[in-house]
C-alpha positions in Angstrom: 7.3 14.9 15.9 6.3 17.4 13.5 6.0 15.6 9.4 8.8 18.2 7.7 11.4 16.8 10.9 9.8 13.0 10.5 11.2 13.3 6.8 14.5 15.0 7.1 15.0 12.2 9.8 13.5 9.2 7.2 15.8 10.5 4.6 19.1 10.8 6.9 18.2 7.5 8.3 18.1 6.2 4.6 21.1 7.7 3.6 23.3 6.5 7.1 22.2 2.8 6.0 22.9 3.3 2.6 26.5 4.9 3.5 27.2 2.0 6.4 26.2 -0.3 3.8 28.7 1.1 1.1 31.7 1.0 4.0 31.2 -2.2 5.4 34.4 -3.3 3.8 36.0 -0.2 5.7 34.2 -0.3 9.2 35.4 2.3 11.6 36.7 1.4 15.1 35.2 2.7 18.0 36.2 6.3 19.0 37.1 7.0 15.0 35.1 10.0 13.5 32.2 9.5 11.1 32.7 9.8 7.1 31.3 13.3 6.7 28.3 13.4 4.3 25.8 15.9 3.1 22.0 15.5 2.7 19.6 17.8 1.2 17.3 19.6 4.0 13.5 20.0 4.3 13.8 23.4 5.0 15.8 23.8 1.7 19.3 23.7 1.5 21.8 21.1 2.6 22.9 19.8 6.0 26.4 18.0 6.7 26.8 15.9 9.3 30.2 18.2 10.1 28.0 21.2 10.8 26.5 19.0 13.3 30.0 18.7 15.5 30.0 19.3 19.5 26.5 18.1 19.8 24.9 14.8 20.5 23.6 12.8 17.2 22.0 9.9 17.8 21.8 7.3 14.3 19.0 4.8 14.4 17.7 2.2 12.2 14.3 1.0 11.8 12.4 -0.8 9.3 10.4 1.5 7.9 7.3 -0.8 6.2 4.6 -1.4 8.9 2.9 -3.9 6.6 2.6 -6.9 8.0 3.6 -9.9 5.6 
């Protein structure tokens, strides 16, 4: 994975835990739609997860500190 897509997808990542985090309180129930949300793009401008409707999108968390401690 090219490093400009690896940080658009660190950043998104970020932001979806940060947002889940936030909501907890208002959890959505399976087949609800996602909050929509905007993020600023690598490529410059912004992307919304909206503009992203009819395809497959795919949310995964990791831990993102390979230290080991």
């Amino acid at each position: 994975m090219r490093r400009s897509k690896r940080a658009l997808l660190q950043t998104f990542l970020s932001f979806i835990f940060i947002l889940a985090t936030a909501l907890s309180a208002a959890a959505l129930e399976v087949g609800e739609k996602a909050p929509d949300f905007e993020l600023d793009s690598t490529k410059g401008g912004k992307l919304k997860l909206s503009s992203l409707r009819g395809k497959n999108v795919l949310i995964n968390f990791y831990r993102n500190d390979f230290d080991p401690t």
